[in-house]
C-alpha positions in Angstrom: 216.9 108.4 81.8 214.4 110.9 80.3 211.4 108.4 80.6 212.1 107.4 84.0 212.2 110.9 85.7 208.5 111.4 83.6 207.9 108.2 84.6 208.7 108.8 88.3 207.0 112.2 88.2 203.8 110.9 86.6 203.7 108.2 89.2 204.0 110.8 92.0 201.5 113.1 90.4 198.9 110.5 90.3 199.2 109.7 93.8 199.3 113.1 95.1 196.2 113.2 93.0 194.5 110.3 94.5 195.3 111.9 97.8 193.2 114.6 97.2 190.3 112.7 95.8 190.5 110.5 99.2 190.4 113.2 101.2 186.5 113.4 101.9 186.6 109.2 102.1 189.8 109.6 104.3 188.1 112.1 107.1 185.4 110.0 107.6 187.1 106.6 107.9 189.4 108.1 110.4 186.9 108.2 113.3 189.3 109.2 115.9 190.7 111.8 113.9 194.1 110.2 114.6 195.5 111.5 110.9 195.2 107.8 109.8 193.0 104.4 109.6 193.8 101.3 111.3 192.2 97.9 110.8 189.3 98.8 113.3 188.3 102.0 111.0 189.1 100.0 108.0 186.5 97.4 109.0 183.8 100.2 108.1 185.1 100.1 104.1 184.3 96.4 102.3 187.5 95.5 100.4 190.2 96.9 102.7 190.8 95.0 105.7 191.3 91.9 103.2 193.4 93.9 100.9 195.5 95.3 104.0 199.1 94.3 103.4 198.7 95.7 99.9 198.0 99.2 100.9 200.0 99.3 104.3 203.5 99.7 102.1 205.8 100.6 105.2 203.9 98.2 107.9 203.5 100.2 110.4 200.1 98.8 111.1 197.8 101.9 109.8 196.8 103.5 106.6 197.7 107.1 105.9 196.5 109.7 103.2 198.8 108.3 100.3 198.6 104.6 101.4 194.3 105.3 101.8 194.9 107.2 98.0 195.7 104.2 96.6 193.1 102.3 97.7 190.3 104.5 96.3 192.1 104.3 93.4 192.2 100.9 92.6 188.7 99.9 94.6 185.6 100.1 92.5 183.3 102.7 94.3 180.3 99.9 94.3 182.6 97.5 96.3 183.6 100.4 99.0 180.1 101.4 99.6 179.1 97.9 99.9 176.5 98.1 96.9 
């Protein structure tokens, strides 16, 4: 039971982490300063309208700050700047 409560706060930890990182990336995807990204601002960043179901986890049609984190986590930063 130990290593699934590290487990679970490692997981968290790392997200909350990524959050932060995606901050910057985050601000300036969100062009309508609406708190999240939809698939219009999401067309701006290669990789993540095709990779859209993966990161939308409760479907609700846009990306927000944890859902985004996750993203720049997995996404090389050559392939989201398009180089």
């Amino acid at each position: 039971m130990n290593q699934k409560l590290l487990f679970a706060a490692l997981f968290t930890f790392t997200l909350a982490s990524g959050a932060a990182f995606a901050d910057d990336t985050f601000k300036k995807a969100d062009t309508d300063q609406s708190g999240s990204i939809s698939k219009e601002e999401a067309s701006a960043l290669p990789g993540l309208n095709e990779q859209w179901d993966t990161y939308d986890l409760n479907t609700d049609g846009v990306l927000d700050e944890v859902e985004f984190a996750r993203f720049e986590l997995v996404m090389p930063k050559d392939e989201k700047s398009g180089n």
